[in-house]
N, C-alpha and C positions, 0 to 999 in steps of 0.2 A: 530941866531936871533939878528938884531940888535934893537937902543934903540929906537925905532920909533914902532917895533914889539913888544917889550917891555912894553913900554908905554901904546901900544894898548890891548895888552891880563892885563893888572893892571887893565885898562878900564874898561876891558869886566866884569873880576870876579868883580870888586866894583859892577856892574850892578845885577849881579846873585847873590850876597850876597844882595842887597837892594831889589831883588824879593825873595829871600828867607825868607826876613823880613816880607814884604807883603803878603807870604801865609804863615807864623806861626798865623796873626792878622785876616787872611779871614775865615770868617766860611766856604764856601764851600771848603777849604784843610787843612782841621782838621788833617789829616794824616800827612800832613807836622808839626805840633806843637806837635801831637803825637811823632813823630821821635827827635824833638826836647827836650820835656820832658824827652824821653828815656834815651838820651845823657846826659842831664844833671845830670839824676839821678842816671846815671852811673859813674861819676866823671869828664865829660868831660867839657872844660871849655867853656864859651856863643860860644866867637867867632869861639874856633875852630869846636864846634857843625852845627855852622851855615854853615863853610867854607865846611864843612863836607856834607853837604845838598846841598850845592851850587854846588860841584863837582857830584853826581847826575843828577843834575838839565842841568851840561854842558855837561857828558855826554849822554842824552836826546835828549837835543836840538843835537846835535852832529849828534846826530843816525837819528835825524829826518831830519835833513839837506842832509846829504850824503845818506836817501835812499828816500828822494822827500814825505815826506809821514807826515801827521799830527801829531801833539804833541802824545803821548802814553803817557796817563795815568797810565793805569796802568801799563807798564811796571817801567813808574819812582815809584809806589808806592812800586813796582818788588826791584826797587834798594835802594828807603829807607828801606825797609825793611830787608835788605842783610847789611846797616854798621852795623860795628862792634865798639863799644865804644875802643877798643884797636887800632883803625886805621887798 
């Protein structure tokens, strides 16, 4: 990867962390600030809860990208559901 690729995926997760912010605050993905609370009440600290979510969130969009297919809801609720506070 060079620093241009670099640059760009730093980009991308700042993006996925600031929508992950945006559905802890959205009443319609309550589940995401659920997941959120979990974390924190588990000892985990704000930001790496969020990064934690955010990884979720990219492999999501991921899965939705490379099989042509709309966002999956509940498969992401599938993957918040699955961290583990220990990483």
């Amino acid at each position: 990867m060079n620093l241009d690729e670099d640059s760009s995926a730093d980009s991308f997760f700042a993006d996925l962390i600031a929508a992950v912010e945006q559905q802890i605050k959205a009443p319609s993905t309550r589940y995401v600030k659920s997941t959120y609370d979990r974390l924190i009440k588990a000892g985990v600290e704000e930001n790496e809860a969020k990064e934690m979510i955010a990884e979720c969130l990219a492999e999501e969009s991921d899965a939705m990208f490379r099989s042509n297919r709309e966002f999956d809801e509940k498969s992401y609720r599938s993957r918040l559901g699955n961290i583990s506070p220990e990483g």
